[in-house]
N, C-alpha and C positions, 0 to 999 in steps of 0.2 A: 575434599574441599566442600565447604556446606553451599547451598545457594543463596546465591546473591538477592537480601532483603532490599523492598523501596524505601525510599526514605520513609518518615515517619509519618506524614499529614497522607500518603497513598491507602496505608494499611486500614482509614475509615473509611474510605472511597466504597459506593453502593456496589453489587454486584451484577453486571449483565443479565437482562433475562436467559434465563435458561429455559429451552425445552428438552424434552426425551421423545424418545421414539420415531422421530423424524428420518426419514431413511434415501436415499440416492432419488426411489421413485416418486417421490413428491416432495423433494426439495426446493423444486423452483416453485411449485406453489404455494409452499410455504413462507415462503421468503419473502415473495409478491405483497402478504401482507403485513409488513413491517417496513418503517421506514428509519428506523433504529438497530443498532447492533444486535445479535440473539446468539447466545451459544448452542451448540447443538451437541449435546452428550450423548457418547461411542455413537458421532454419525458413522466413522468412518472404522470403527476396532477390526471390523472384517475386513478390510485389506490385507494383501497380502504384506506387504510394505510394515503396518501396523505389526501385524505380527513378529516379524522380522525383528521391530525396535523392541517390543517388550522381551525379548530375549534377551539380547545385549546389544552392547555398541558393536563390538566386532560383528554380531550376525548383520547389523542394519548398517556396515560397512560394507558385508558381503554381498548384500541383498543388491545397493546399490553401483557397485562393479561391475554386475551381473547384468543391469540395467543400460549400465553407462555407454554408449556409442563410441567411444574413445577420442575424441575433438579435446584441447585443453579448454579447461574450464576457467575461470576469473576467480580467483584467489586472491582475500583483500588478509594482508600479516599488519599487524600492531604490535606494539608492545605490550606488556604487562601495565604499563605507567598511563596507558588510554583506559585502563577498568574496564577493558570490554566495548565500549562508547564508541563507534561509529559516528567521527565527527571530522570538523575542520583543528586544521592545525592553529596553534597560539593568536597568530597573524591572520588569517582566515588568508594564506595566501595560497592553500594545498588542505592536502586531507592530514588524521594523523595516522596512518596508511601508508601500506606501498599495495600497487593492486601489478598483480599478474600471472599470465597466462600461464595454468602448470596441468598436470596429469592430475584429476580426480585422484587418484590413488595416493598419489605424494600428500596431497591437503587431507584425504582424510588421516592418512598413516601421521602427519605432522599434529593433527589432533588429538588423536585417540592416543602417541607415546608424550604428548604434553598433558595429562590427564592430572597424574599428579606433582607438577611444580607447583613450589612454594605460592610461587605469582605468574600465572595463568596469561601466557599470551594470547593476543588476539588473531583468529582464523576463523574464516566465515566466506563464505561462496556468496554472493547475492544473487537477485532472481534469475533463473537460467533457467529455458524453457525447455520443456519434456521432451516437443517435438524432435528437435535439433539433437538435445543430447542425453536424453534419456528416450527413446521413441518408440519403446514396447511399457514404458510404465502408466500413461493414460491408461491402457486396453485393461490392466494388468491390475489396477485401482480406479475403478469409474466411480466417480463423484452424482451422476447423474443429472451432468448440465450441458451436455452436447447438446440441445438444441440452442444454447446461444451463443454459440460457438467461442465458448472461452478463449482467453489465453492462460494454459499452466504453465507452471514454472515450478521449480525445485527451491527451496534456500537450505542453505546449512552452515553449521559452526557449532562453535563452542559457545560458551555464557557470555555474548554481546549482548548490545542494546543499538537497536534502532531508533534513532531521534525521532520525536514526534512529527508526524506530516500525514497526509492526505492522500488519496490517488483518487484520479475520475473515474475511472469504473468500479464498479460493484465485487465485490468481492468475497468468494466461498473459501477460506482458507481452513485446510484440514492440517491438525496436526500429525504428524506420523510417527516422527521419537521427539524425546527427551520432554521438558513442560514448559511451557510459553506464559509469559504474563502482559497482559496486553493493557493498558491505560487509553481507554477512549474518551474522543471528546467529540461535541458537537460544530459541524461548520463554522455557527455563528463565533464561536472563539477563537476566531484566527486573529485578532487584537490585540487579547489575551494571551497570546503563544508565543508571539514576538518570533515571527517568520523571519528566516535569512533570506539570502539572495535569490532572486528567481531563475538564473542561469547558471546559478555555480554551484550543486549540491552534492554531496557524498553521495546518494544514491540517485541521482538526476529530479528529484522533485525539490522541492523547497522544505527547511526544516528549521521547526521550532530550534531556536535557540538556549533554550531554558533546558539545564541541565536538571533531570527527573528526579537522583539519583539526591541532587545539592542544590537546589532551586539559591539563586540569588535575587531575592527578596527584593533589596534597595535597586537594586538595576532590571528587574522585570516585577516591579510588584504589581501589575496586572495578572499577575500569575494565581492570584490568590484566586481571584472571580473564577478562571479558568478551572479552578478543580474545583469549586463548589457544582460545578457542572458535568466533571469528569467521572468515569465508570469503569469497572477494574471487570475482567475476563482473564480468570485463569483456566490454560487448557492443560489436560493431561492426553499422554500416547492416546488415538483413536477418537476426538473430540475436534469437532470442529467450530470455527467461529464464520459469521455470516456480517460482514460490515458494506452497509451501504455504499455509492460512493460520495464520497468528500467529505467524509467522519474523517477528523486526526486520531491516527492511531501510533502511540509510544510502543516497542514490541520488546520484550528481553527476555533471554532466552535463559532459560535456567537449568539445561543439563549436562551428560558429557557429552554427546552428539546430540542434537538439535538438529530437527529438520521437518522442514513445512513444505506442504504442497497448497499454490494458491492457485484459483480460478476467477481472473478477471474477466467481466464481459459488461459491455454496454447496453443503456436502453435507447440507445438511438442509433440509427442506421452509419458504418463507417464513414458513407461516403460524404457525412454531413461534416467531416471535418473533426477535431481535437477542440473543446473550447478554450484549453488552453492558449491556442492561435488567437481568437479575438480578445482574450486581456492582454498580452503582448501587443498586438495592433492596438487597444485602446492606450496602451501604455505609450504607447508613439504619436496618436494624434490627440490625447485630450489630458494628458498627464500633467502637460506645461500652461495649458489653458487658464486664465484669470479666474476666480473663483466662480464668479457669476455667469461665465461660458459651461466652466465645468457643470453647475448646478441645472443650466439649461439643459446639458447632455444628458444629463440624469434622468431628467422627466423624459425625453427620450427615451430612453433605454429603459423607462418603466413602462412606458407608452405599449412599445414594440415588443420587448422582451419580458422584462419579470413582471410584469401585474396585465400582461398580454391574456387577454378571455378571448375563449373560442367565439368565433361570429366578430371578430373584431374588425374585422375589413368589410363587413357587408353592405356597409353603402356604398363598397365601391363597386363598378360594374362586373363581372367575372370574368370576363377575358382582358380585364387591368390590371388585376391583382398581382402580376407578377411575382416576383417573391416573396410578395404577403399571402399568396396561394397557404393554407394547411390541408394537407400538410404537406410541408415541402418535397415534392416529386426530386429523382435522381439527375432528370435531364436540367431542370429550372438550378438546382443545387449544381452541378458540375458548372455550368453557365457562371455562375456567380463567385466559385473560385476562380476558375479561368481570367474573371474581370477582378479580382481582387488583384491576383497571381499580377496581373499585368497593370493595375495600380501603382503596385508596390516598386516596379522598377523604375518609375517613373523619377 
């Protein structure tokens, strides 16, 4: 079965910077200076893992058995009739998926003997962390980002697609088998993307609704602006890609087995919280606001937050600054969820 081409307006899509030579031991300071996507070719070809995939699928089957801790893994099955598309169902009242818990072994033996049907069901693992269930494959493939203490994870499947969406942390994603095609876009386009729901998503973040693949024009024709802006990353076995966080990224997978290892980490301390938690909380106390409340909160929240400059409390005296302190200490920060925590039940 050949792979699965974009539609037709993707294939002029510009190409990701690419660097070479970049390697484990100075990746993070490489990265530091980019606030845009970078591919990174054969960051990663000397894995063991890597090598394993450019043999065959069987070997990067056996590689990761080898690996596997034996816990069942989350196995999302589709039909042929989804094309691979990780999405909601007709209704948006479910997925069009069934997800559940089986033996690594079974989901990949269910791939690898579905290789050559006519029409190619959907099997695909989503992110499962190394720790947990792969927890000799960090040591075994180092990426060289334990100092920000990632989170890795595994993905794998067959020739799906990831709907476009976002994550908050930064992300080092190596490819290990088969070849990825990534469709990036910039934060500023989430208008353009026509975002689903915020608590009900196929893979728990929110997702572009614009089919990549079949864009519908008359029902998202903001979609157009959106790729005037968009940038294509194709990775082969041993290539990694480096995506900031809150870049939309479209992901599809174009081999027989497919599998990525991604390294999410943040630039701010955990204990500050998820931001996702204060647009939810905004979504609760200023969402329903009259327009000219809401617009007062605005300048607020440029005030404090987004057009916030270092020294910006300095008129005030220094043991008042309270949580306009920078930067915000651990003990001032727990304080202030605690008071949040016990707002909210109010």
């Amino acid at each position: 079965m050949t792979a699965r081409k974009p539609f037709i307006e993707t294939a002029n899509l510009p190409t990701t910077l690419e660097l070479s030579g970049v390697t484990p031991g100075d990746v993070l300071q490489t990265v530091a200076d980019f606030s845009r996507p970078v591919i990174l070719r054969d960051f990663c070809t000397h894995f063991p893992a890597v090598q394993a995939g450019k043999k065959s699928p069987e070997v990067m089957s056996e590689y990761l058995l080898k690996q596997y801790s034996g816990n069942p893994v989350i196995g999302c099955y589709g039909g042929a009739d989804t094309g691979g598309r990780i999405f909601y169902n007709e209704d948006m009242s479910g997925f069009n998926f069934d997800s559940r818990r089986v033996p690594l072994g079974d989901l990949l033996e269910d791939i690898l003997s579905s290789t050559g049907a006519a029409e190619l069901p959907m099997r695909y693992m989503p992110s499962s962390e190394v720790s947990y269930w792969f927890p000799h494959f960090a040591a075994a493939n180092d990426a060289g980002v334990n100092s920000v203490s990632p989170i890795g994870s595994l993905w794998l499947g067959n020739r799906v697609r990831v709907a476009a969406h976002y994550d908050f942390p930064n992300n080092l994603a190596c490819n290990i088998a088969g070849r990825r095609r990534f469709t990036l876009l910039p934060p500023a386009q989430i208008a353009n993307l026509y975002p689903g729901p915020l608590e009900f998503a196929p893979g728990g973040q929110e997702v572009s609704l614009v089919d990549f693949h079949n864009p519908d024009f008359e029902r998202f024709p903001r979609f157009r602006e959106a790729l005037a802006h968009a940038q294509v990353a194709e990775l082969d076995a041993g290539d990694a890609l480096y995506i900031p966080g809150m870049w939309w990224h479209h992901v599809e997978s174009l081999g027989v087995l497919n599998v990525l290892y991604t390294h999410w980490w943040r630039d701010s301390a955990a204990y500050m919280g998820r931001p996702t938690n204060a647009l939810l909380h905004a979504v609760l106390g200023l969402r329903n606001l009259p327009a000219p409340q809401r617009k007062a909160w605005k300048a607020l929240f440029d005030y404090y937050i987004f057009d916030a400059e270092e020294g910006a409390a300095d008129h005030i005296a220094p043991r008042a600054r309270g949580i306009l302190q920078q930067p915000l200490g651990i003990d001032a920060a727990m304080q202030l969820r605690a008071k949040l925590q016990n707002d909210l039940k109010r």
